[in-house]
N, C-alpha and C positions, 0 to 999 in steps of 0.2 A: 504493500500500500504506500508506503514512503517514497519506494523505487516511481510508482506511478505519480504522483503528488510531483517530485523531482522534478522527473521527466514535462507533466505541462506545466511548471513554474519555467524550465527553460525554454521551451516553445513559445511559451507567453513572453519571454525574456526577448527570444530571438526575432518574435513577430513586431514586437514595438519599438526594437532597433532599428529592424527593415524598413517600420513605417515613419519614422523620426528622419531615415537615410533618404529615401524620398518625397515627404518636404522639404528636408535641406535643398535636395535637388532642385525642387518644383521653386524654391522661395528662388535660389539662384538665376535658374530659366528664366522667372517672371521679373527679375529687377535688370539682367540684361535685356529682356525682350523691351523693359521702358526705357531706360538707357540710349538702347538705337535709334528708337521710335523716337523719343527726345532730342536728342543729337541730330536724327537726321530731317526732321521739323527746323530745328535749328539754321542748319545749313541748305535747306532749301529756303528757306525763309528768308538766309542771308544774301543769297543768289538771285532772289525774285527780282523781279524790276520796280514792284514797288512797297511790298512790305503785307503780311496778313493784317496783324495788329490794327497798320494805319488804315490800311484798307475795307476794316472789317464793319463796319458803318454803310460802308455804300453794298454791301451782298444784298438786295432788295430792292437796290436804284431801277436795276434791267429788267428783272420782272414786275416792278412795278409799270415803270413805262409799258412795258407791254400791255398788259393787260388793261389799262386806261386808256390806253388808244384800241385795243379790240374793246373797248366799252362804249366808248366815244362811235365806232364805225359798226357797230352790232348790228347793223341793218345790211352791212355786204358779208357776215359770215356765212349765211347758206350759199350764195354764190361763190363765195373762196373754197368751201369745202365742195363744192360739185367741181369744180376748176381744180382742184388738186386730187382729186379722188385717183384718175387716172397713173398719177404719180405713185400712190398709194397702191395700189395695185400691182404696177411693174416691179418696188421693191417686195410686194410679197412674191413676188413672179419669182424672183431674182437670190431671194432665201426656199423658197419649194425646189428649183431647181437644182441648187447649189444643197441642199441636203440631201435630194436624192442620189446627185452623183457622189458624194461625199458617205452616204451609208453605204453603194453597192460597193466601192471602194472599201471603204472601210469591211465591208463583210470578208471582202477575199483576205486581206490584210492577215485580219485579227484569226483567218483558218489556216494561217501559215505560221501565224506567231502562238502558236497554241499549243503545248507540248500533250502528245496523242491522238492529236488531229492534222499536224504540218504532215507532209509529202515528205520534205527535204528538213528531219532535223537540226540539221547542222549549222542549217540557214534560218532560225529562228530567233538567235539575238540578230542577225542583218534587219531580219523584217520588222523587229522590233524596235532597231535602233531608226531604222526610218520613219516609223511613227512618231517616236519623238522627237524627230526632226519637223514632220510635218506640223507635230502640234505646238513646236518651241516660237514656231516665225508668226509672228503675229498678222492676221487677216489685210491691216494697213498698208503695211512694210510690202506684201505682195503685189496688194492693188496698184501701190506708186510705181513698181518697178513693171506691171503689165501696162499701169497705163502710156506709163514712158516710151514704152514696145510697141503698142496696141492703139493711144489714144483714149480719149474717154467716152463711157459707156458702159452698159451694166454687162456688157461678158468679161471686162477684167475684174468686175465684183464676184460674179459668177465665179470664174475661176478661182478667185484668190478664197474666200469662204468655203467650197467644195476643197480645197486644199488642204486647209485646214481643220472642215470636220472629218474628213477621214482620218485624220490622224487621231483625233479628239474622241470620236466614236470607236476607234480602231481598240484605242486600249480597254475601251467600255466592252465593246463585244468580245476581247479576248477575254476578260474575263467572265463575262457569261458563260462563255463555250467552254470553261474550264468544269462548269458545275453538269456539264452534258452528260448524260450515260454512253458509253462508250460499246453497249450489249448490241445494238442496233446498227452498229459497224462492223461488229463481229458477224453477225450475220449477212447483212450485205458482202461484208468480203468473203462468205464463203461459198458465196453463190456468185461468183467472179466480177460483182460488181466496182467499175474504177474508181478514181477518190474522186473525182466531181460529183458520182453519180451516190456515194457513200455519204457527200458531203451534205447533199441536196436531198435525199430520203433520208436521211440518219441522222442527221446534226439540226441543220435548219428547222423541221420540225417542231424540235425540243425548242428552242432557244428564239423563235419567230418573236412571241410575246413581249421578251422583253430587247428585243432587236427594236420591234415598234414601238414601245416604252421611250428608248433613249433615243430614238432618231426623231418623235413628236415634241421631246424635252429640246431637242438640239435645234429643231426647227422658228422656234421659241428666239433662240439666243440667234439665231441668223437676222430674223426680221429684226432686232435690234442692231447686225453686225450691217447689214446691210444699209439702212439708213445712216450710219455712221459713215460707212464709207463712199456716201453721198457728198459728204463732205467737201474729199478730195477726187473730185469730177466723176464718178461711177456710177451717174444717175440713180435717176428711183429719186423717193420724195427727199430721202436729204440732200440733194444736189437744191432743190427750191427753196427747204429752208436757207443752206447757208446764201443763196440768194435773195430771198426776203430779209433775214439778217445782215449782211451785206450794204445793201440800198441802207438801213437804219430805220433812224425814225423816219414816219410816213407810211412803211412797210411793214410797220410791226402788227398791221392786224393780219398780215396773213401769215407772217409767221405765228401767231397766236391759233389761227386756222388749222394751219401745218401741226400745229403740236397738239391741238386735239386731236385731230384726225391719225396719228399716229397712239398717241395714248390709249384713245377707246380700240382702235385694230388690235394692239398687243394684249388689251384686258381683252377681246374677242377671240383670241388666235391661245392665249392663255387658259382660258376657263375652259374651252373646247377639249384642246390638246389634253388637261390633265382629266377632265372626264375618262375621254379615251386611253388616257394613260391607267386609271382607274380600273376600266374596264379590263383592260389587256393583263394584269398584272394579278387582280382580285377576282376579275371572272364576274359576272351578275349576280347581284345579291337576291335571292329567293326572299319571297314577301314570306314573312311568318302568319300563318291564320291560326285563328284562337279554335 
């Protein structure tokens, strides 16, 4: 009985050392992580052109003006928002497209970087290490360099977003395929079926669900990549804002316009998407009767 007593007085000994050891840690972590944060507030602040601090008064100047001049012209915002709609439109064109190439991409991807599902093991950090490349370059940085190439227009957006989600979805769907059953390719392979065809009855299958899940999530985040890189000439409706912005004041009610008409599409494109993400994920919930 002592021997017992002993033994959890030192388990109880050893467990509040461990836990005492990682607070230490955790207390550590968190006074570097403000440290930086601090520091690099600092130095960006120092660098600015004109100061947060002094600056921080006028954060309300620009949305004010805006919106008192769509107040002032409230009687042309249903024609601004029919006059922009069209814009609206091509960037959702321009995020649909650029996801679909961007998931079938990523589906081959993530079946090659996928250990028990690749063809060519050997070659599964290469495929891996290119997904990380695709998803390190930022969606911007590519559109400037196609537009450079290219000109501006929504296929160097295209491109450059489809680039970049397959890399983004690539690691999402390897790890889905990692949770796949592996019985169903046993079988196809023993009935001389090839790996495309192993892949596409065996694998896909399983994994379709949440394949739709993360490409309706990713779809999401283009419609906002997209209008960003409106920006820097890639059409679709942010090439208008930064044109109604642009012009100034005068123009601010259709930028006011423009930023509704964007806001309400992504709470529409948003509530839809996670339904169906809902659905794909959870299955339809059975109504209970009493």
């Amino acid at each position: 009985m002592a021997e017992l007593t002993g033994t959890v007085s030192e388990l109880r000994a050893d467990y509040l050392a461990q836990t005492r050891h990682k607070r230490m840690l955790n207390g550590i972590l968190l006074i570097l992580f403000v440290a930086l944060m601090v520091s690099g507030f600092m130095i960006a602040d120092d660098r600015n052109a004109g100061g947060f601090w002094s600056g921080l008064h006028r954060l309300f100047d620009f949305p004010k003006e805006v919106l008192s001049e769509a107040a002032e012209k409230a009687s042309d915002l249903p024609s601004h928002l029919v006059n922009f709609l069209p814009s609206l439109i091509e960037t959702i064109n321009i995020a649909g497209a650029s996801t679909l190439i961007g998931a079938m991409l990523a589906m081959v991807l993530s079946l090659l970087a996928t250990h028990g599902l690749a063809p060519w093991p050997r070659l599964i950090p290469v495929f891996r290490r290119v997904m990380d490349i695709m998803r390190a370059v930022p969606e911007i940085v590519i559109a400037l360099v196609l537009i450079f190439v290219m000109g501006g227009g929504p296929l160097p957006a295209m491109v450059a977003i489809a680039f970049h989600t397959a890399g983004a979805l690539g690691k999402l769907f390897s790890e889905v395929n990692e949770n796949a059953s592996l019985k169903p390719l046993e079988g196809l392979e023993s009935v001389g079926a090839s790996w495309a065809q192993r892949m596409w009855l065996g694998v896909i299958p399983q994994v379709a669900p949440n394949y739709l899940s993360y490409a309706l999530l990713r779809f999401e985040i283009n419609i906002r990549a997209s209008a960003i890189l409106g920006f820097v000439g890639a059409g679709g409706i942010g090439y208008e804002l930064k044109n109604a912005m642009s012009w100034g004041q005068g123009q601010y009610d259709e930028a006011a316009a423009i930023f509704l008409l964007l806001f309400f599409a992504i709470i529409f494109v948003d509530q839809i998407s996670s339904y169906y993400r809902d659905r794909l994920t959870h299955g339809k919930k059975e109504k209970v009767t009493a």
